[in-house]
mmJSON file of the N, C-alpha and C atoms, coordinates in Angstrom:
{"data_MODEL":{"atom_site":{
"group_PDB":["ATOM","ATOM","ATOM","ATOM","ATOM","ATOM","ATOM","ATOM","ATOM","ATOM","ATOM","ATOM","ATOM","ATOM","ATOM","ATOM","ATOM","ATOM","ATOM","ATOM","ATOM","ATOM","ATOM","ATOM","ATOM","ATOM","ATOM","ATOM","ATOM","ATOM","ATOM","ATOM","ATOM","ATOM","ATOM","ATOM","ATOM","ATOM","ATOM","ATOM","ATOM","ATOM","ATOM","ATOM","ATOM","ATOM","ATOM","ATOM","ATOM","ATOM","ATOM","ATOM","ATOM","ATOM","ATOM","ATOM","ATOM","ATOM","ATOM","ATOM","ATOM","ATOM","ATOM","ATOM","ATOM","ATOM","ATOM","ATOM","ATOM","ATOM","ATOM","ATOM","ATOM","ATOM","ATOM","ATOM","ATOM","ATOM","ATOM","ATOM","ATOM","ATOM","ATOM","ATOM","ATOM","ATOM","ATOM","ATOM","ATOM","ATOM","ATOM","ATOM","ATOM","ATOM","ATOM","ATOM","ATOM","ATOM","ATOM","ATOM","ATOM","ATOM","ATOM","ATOM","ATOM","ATOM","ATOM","ATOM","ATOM","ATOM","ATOM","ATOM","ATOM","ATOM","ATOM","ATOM","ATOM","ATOM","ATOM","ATOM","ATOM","ATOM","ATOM","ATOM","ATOM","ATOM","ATOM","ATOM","ATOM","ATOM","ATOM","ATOM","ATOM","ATOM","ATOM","ATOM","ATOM","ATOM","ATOM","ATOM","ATOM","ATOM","ATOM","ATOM","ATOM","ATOM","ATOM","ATOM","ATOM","ATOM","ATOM","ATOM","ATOM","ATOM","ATOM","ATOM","ATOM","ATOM","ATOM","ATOM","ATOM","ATOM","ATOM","ATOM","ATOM","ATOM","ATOM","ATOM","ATOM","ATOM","ATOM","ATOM","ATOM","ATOM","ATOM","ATOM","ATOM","ATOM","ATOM","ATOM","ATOM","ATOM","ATOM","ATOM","ATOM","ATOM","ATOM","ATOM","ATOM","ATOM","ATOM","ATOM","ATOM","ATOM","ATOM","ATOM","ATOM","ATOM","ATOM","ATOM","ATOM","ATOM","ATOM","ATOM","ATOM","ATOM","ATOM","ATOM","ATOM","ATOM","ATOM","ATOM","ATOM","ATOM","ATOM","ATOM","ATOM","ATOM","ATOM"],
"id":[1,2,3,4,5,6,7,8,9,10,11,12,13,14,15,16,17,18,19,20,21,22,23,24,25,26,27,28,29,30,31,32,33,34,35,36,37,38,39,40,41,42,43,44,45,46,47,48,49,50,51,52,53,54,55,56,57,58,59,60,61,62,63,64,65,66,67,68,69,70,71,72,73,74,75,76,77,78,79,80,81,82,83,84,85,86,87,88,89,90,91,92,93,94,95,96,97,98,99,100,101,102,103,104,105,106,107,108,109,110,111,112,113,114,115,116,117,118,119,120,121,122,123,124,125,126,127,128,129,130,131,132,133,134,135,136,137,138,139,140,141,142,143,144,145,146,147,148,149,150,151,152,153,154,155,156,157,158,159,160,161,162,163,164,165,166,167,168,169,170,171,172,173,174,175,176,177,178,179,180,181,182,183,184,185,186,187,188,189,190,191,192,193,194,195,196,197,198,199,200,201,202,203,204,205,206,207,208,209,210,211,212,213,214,215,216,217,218,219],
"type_symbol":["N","C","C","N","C","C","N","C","C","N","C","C","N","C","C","N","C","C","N","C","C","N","C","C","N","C","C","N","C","C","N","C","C","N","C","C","N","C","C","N","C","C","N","C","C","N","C","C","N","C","C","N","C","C","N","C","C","N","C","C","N","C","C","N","C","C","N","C","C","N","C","C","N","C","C","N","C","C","N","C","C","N","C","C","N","C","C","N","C","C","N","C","C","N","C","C","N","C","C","N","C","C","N","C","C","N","C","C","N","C","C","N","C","C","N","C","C","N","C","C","N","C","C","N","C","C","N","C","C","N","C","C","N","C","C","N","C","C","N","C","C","N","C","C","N","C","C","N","C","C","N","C","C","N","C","C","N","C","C","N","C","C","N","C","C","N","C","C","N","C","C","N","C","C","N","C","C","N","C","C","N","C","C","N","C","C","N","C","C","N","C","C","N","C","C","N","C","C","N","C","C","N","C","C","N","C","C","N","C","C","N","C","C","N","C","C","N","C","C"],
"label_atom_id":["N","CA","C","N","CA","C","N","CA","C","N","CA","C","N","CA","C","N","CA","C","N","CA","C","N","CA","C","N","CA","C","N","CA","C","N","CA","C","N","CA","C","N","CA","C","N","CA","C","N","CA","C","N","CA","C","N","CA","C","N","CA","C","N","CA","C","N","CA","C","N","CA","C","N","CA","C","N","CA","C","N","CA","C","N","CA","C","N","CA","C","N","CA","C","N","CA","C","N","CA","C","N","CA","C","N","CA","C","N","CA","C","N","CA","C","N","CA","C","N","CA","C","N","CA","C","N","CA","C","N","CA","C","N","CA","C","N","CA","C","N","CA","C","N","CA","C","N","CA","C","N","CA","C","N","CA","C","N","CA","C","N","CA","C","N","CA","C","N","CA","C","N","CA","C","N","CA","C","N","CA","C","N","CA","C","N","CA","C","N","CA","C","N","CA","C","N","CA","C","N","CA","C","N","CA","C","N","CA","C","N","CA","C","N","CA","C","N","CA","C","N","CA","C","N","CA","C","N","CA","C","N","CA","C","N","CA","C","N","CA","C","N","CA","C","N","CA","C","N","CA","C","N","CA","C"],
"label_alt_id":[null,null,null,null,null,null,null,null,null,null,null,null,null,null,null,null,null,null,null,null,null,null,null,null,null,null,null,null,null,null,null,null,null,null,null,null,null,null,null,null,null,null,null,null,null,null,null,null,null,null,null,null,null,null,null,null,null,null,null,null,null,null,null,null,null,null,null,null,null,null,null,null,null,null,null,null,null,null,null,null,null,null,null,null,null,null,null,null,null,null,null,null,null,null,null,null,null,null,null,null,null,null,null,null,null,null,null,null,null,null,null,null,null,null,null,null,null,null,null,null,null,null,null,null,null,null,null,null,null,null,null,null,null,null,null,null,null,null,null,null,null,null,null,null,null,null,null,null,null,null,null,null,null,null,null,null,null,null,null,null,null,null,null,null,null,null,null,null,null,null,null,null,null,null,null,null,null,null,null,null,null,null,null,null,null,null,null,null,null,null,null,null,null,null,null,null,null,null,null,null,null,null,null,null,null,null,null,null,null,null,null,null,null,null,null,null,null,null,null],
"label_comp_id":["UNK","UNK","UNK","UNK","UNK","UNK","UNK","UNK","UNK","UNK","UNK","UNK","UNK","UNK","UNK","UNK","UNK","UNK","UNK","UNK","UNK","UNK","UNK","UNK","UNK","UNK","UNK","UNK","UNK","UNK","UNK","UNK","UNK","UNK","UNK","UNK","UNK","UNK","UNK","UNK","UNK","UNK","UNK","UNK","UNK","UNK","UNK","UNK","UNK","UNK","UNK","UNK","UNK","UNK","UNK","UNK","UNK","UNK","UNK","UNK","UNK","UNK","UNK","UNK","UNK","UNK","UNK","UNK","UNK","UNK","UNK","UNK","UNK","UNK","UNK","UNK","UNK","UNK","UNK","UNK","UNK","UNK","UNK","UNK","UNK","UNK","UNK","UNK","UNK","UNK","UNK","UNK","UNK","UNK","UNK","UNK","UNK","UNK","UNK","UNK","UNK","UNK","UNK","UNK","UNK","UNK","UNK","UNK","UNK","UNK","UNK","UNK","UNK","UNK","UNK","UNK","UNK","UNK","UNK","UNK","UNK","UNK","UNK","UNK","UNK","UNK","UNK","UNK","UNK","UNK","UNK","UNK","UNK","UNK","UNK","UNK","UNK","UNK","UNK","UNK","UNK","UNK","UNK","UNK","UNK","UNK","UNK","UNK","UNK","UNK","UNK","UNK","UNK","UNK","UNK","UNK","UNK","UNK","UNK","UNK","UNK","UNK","UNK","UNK","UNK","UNK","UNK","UNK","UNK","UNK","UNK","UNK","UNK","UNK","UNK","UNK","UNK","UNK","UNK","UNK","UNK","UNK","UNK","UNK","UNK","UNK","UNK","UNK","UNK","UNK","UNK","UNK","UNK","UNK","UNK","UNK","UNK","UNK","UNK","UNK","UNK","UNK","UNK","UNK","UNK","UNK","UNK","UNK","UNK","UNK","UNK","UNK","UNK","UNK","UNK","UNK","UNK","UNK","UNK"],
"label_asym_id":["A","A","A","A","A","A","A","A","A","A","A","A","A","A","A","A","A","A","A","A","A","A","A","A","A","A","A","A","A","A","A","A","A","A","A","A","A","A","A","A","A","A","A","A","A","A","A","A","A","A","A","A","A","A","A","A","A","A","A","A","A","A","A","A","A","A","A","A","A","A","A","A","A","A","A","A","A","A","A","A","A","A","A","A","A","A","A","A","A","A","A","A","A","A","A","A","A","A","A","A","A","A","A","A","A","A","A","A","A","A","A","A","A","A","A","A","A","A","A","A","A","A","A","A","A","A","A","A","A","A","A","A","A","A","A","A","A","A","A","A","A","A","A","A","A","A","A","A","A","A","A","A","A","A","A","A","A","A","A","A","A","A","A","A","A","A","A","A","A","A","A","A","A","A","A","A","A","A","A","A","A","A","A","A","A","A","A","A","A","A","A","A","A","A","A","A","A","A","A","A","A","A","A","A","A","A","A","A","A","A","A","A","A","A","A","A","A","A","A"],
"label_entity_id":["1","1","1","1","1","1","1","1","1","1","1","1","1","1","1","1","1","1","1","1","1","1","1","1","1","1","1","1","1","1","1","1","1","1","1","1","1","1","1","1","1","1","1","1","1","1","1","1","1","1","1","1","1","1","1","1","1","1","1","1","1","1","1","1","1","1","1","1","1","1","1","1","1","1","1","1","1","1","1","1","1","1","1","1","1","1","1","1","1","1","1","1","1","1","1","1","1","1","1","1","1","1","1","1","1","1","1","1","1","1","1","1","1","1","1","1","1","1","1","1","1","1","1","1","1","1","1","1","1","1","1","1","1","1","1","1","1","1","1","1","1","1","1","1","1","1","1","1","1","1","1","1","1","1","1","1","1","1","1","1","1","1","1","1","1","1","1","1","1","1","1","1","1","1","1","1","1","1","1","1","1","1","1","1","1","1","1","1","1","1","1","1","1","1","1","1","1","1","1","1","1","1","1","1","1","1","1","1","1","1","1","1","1","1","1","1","1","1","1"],
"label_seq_id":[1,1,1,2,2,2,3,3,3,4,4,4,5,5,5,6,6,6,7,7,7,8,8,8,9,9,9,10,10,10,11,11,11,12,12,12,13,13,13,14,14,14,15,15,15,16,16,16,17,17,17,18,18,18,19,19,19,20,20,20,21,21,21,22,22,22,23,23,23,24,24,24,25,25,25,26,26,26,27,27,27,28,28,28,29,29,29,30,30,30,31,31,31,32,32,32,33,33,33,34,34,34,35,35,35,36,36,36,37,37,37,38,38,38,39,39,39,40,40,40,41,41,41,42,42,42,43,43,43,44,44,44,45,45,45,46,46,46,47,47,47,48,48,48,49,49,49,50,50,50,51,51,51,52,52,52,53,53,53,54,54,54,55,55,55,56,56,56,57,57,57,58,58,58,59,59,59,60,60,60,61,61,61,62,62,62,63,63,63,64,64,64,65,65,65,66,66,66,67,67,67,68,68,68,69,69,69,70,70,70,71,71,71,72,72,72,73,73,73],
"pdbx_PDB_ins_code":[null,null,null,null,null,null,null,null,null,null,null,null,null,null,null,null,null,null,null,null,null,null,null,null,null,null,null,null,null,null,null,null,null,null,null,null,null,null,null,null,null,null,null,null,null,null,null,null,null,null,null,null,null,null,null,null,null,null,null,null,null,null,null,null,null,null,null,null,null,null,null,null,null,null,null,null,null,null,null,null,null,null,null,null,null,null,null,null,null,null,null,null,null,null,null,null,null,null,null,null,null,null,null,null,null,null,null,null,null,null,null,null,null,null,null,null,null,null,null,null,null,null,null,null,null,null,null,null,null,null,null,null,null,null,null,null,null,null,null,null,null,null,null,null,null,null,null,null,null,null,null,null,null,null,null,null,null,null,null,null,null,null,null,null,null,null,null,null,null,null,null,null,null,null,null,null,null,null,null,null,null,null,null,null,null,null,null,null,null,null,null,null,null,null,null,null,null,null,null,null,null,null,null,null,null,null,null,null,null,null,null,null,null,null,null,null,null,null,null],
"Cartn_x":[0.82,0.0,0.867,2.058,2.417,3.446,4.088,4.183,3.842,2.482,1.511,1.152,0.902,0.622,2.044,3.352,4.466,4.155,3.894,3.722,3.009,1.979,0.84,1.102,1.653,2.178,3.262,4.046,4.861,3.851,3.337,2.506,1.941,1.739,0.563,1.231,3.084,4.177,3.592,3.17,3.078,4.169,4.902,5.801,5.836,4.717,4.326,3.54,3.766,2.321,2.656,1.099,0.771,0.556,0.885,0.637,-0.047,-0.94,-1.753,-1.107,-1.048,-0.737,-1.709,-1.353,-2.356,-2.479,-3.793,-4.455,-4.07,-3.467,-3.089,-4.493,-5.302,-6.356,-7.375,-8.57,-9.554,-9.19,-8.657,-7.616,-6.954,-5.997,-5.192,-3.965,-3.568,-2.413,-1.345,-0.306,0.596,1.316,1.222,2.112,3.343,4.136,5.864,5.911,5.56,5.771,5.375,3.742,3.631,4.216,5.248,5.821,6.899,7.768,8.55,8.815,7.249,7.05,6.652,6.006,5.569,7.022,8.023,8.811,10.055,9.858,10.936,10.914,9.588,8.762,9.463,8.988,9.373,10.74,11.448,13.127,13.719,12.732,13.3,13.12,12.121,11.327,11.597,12.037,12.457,13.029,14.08,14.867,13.907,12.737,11.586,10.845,10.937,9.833,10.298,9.828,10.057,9.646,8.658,7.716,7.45,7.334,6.593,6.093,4.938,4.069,3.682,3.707,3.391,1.968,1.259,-0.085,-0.653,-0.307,-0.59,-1.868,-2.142,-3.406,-3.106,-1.809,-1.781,-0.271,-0.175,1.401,1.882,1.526,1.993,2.274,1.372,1.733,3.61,2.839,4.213,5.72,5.536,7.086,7.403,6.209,6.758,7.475,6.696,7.593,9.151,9.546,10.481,10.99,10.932,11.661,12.431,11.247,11.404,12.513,11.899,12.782,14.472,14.443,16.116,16.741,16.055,16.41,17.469,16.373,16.383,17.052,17.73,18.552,20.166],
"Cartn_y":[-1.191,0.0,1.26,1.238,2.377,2.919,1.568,1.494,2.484,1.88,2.392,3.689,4.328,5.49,6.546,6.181,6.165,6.657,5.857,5.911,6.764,6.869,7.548,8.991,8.924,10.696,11.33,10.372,10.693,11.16,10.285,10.351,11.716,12.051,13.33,14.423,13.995,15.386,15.852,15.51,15.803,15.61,16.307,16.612,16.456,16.468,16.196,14.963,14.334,13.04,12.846,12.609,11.872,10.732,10.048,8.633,7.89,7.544,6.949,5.295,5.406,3.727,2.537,2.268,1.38,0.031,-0.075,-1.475,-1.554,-0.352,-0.911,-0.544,0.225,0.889,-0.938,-0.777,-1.44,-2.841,-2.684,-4.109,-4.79,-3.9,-4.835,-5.186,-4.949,-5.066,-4.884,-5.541,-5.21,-3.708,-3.134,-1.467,-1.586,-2.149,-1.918,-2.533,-3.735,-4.21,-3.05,-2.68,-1.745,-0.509,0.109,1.12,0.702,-0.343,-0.452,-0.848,-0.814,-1.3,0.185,1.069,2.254,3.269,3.285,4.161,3.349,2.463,1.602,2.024,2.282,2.945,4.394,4.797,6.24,6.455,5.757,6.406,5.98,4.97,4.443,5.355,6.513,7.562,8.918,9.307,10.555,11.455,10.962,11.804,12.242,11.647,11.781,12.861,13.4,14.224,15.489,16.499,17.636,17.047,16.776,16.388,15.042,14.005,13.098,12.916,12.777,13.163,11.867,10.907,9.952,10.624,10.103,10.478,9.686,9.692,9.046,9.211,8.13,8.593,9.338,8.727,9.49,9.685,10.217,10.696,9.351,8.124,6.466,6.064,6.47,6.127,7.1,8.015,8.928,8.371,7.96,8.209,6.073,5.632,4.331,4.632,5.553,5.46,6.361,7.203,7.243,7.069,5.368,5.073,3.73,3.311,2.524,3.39,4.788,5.539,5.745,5.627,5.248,4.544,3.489,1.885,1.92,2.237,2.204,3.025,4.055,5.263,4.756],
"Cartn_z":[0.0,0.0,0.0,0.949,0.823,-0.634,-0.708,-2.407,-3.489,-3.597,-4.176,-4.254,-3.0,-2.342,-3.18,-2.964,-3.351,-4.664,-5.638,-6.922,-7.491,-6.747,-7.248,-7.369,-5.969,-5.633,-6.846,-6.981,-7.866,-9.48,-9.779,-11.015,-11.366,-9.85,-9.531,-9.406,-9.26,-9.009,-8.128,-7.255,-5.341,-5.101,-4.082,-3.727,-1.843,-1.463,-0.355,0.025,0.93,1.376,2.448,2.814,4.144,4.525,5.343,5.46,6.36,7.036,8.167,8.358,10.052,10.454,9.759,8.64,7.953,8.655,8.858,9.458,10.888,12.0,13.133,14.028,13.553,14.716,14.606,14.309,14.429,13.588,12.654,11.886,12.856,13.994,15.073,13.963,13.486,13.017,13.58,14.039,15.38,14.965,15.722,15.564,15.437,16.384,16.124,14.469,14.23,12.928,12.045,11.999,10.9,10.818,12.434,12.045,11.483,11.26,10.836,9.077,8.527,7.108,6.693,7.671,6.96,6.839,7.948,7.89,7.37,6.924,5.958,4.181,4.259,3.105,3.225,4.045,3.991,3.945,4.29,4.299,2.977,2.632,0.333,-0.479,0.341,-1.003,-0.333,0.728,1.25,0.233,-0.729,-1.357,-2.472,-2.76,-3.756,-3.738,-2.314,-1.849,-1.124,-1.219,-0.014,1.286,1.675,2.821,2.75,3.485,4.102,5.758,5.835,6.761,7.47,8.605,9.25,10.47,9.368,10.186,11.423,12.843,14.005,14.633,15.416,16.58,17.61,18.472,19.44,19.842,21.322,21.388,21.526,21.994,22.35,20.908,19.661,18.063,18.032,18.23,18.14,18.586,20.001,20.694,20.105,19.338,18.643,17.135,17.07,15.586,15.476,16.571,17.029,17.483,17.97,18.701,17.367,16.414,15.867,14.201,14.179,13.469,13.447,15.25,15.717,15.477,15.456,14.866,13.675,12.513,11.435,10.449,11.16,10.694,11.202],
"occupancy":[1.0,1.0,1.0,1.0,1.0,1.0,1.0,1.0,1.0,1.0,1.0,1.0,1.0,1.0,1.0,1.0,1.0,1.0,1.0,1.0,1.0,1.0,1.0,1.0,1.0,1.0,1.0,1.0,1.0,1.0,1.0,1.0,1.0,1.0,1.0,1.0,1.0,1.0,1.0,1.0,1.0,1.0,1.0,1.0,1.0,1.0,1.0,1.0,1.0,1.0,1.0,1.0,1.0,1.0,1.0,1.0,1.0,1.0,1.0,1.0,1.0,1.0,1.0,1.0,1.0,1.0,1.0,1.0,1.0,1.0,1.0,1.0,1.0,1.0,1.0,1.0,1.0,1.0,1.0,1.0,1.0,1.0,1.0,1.0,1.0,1.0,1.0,1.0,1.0,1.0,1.0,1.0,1.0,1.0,1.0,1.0,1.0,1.0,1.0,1.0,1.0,1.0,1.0,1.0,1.0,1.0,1.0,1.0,1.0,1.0,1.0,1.0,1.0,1.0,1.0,1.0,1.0,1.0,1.0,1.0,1.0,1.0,1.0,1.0,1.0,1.0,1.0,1.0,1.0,1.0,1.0,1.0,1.0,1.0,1.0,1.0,1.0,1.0,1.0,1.0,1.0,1.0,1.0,1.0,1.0,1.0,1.0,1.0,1.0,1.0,1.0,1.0,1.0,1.0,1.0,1.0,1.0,1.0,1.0,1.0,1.0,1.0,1.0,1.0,1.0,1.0,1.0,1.0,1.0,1.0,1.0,1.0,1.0,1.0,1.0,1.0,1.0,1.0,1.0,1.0,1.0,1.0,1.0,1.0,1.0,1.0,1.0,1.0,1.0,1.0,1.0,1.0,1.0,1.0,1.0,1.0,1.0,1.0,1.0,1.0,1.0,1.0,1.0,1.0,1.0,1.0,1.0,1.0,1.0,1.0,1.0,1.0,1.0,1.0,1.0,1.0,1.0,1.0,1.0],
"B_iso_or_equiv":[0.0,0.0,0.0,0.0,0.0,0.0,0.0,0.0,0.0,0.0,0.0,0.0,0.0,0.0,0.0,0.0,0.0,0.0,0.0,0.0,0.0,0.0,0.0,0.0,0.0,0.0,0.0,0.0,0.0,0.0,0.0,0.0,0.0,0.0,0.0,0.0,0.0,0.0,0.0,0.0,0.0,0.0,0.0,0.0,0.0,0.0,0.0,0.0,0.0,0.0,0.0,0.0,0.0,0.0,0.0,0.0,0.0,0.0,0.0,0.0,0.0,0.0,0.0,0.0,0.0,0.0,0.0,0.0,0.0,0.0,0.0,0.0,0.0,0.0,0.0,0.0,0.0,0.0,0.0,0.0,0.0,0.0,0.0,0.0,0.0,0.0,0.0,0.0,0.0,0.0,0.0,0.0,0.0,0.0,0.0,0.0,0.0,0.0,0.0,0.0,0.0,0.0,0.0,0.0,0.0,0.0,0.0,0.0,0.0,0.0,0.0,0.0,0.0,0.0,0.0,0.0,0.0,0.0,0.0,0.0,0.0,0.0,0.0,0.0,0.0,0.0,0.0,0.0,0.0,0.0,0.0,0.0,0.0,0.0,0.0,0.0,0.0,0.0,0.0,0.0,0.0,0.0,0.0,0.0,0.0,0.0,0.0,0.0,0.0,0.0,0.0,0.0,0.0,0.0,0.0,0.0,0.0,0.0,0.0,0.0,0.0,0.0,0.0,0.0,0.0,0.0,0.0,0.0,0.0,0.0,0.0,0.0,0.0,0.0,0.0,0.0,0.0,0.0,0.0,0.0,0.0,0.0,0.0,0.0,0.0,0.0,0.0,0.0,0.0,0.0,0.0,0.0,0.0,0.0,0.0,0.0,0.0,0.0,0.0,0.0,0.0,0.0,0.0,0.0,0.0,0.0,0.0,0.0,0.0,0.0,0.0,0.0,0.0,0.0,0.0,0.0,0.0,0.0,0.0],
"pdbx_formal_charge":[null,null,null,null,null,null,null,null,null,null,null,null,null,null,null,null,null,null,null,null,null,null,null,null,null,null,null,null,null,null,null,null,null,null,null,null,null,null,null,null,null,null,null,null,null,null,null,null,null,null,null,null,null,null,null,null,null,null,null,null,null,null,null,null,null,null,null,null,null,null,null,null,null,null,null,null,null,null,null,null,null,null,null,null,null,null,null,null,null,null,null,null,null,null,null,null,null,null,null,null,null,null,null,null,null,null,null,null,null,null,null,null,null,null,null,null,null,null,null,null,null,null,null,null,null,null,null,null,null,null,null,null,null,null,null,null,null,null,null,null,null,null,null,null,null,null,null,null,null,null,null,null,null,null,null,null,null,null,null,null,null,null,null,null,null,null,null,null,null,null,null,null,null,null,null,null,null,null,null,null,null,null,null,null,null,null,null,null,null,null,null,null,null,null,null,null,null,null,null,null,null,null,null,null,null,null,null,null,null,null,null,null,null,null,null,null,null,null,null],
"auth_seq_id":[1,1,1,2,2,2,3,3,3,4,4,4,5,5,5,6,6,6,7,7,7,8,8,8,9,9,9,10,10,10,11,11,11,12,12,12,13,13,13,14,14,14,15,15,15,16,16,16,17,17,17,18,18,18,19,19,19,20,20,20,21,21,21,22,22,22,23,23,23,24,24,24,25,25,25,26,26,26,27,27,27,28,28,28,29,29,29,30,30,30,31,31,31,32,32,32,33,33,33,34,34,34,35,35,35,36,36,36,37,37,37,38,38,38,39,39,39,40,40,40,41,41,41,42,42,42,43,43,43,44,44,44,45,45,45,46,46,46,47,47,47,48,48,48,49,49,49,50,50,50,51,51,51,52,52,52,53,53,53,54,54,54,55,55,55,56,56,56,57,57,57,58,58,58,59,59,59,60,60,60,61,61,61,62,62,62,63,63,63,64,64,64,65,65,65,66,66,66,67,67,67,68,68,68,69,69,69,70,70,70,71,71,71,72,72,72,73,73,73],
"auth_comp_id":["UNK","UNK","UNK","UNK","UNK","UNK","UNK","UNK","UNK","UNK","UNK","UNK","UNK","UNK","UNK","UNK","UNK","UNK","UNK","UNK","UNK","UNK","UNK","UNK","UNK","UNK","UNK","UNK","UNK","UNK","UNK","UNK","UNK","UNK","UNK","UNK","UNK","UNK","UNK","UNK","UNK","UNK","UNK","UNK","UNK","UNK","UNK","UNK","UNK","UNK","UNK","UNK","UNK","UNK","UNK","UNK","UNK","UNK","UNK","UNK","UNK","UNK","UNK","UNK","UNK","UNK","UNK","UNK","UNK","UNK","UNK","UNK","UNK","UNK","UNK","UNK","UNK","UNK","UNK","UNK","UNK","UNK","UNK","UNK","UNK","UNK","UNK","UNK","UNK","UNK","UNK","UNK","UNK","UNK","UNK","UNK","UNK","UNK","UNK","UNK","UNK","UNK","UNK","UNK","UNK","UNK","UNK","UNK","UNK","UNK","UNK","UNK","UNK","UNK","UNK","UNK","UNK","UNK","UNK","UNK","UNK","UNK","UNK","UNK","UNK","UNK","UNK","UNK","UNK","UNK","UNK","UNK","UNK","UNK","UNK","UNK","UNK","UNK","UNK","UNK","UNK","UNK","UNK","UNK","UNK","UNK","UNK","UNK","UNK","UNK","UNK","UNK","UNK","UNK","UNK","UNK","UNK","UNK","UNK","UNK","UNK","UNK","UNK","UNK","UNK","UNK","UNK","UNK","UNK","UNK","UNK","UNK","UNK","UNK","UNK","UNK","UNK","UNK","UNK","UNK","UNK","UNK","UNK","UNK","UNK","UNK","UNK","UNK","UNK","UNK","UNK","UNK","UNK","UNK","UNK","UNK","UNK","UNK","UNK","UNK","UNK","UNK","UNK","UNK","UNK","UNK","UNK","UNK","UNK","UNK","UNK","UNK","UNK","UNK","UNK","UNK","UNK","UNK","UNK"],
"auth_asym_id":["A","A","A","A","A","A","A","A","A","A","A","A","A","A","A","A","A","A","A","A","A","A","A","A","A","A","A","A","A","A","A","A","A","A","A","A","A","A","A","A","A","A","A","A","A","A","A","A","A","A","A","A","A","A","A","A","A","A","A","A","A","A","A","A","A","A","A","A","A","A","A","A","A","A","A","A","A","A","A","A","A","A","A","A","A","A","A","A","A","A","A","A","A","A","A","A","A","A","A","A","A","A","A","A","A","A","A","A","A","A","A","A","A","A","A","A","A","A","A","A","A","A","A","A","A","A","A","A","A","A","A","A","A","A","A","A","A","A","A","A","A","A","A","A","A","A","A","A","A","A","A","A","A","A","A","A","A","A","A","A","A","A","A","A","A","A","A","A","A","A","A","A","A","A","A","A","A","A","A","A","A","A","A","A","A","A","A","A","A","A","A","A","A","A","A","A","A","A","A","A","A","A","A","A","A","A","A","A","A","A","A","A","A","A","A","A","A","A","A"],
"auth_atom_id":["N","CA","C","N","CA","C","N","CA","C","N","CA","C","N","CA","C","N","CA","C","N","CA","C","N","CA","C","N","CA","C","N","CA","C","N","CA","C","N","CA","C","N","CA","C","N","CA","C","N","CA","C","N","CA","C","N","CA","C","N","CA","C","N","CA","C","N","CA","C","N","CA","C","N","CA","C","N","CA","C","N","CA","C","N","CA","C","N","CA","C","N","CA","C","N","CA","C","N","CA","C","N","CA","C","N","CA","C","N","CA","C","N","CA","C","N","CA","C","N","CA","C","N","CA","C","N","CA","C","N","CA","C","N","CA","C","N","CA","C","N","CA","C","N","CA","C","N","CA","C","N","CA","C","N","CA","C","N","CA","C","N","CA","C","N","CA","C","N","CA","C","N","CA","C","N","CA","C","N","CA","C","N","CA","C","N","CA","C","N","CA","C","N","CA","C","N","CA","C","N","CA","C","N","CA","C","N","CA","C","N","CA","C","N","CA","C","N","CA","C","N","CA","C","N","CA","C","N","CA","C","N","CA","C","N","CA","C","N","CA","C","N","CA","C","N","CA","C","N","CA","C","N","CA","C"],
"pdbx_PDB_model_num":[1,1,1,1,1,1,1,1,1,1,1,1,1,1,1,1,1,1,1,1,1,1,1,1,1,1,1,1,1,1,1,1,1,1,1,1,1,1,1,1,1,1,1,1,1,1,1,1,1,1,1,1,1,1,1,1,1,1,1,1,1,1,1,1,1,1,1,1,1,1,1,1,1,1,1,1,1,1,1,1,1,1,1,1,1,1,1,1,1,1,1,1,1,1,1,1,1,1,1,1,1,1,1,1,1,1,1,1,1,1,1,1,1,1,1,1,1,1,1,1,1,1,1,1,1,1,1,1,1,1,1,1,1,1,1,1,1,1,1,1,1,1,1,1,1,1,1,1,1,1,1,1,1,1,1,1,1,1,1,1,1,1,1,1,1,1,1,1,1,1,1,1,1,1,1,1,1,1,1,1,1,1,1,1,1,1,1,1,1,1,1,1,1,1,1,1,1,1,1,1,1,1,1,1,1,1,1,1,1,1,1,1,1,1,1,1,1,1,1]
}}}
């Protein structure tokens, strides 16, 4: 999906995007895993874009995907 999302933007010469924790709210999709597929995504296509935007629920979404961002850098 985020792939996709990826692609599209490009197609559209967006220069900016946003991205939502896909499938972790009411799906249950485990969070550490999906932050680590969404911002794995995001750090392949960074140089693509001015902006990319990780759209969270709350500050607990937040201080995971920076923690999982540390990781991964």
């Amino acid at each position: 999906a985020y792939e996709q999302s990826f692609r599209l933007a490009r197609e559209a010469q967006a220069w900016t995007i946003a991205l939502p924790a896909i499938s972790t709210g009411i799906y249950g999709y485990p969070k550490r895993p999906a932050a680590a597929i969404a911002l794995g995504a995001m750090l392949a296509h960074e140089a693509e874009f001015e902006r990319i935007v990780a759209c969270l629920f709350d500050a607990d979404d937040l201080a995971l995907y920076e923690e999982v961002l540390a990781g991964l850098r």
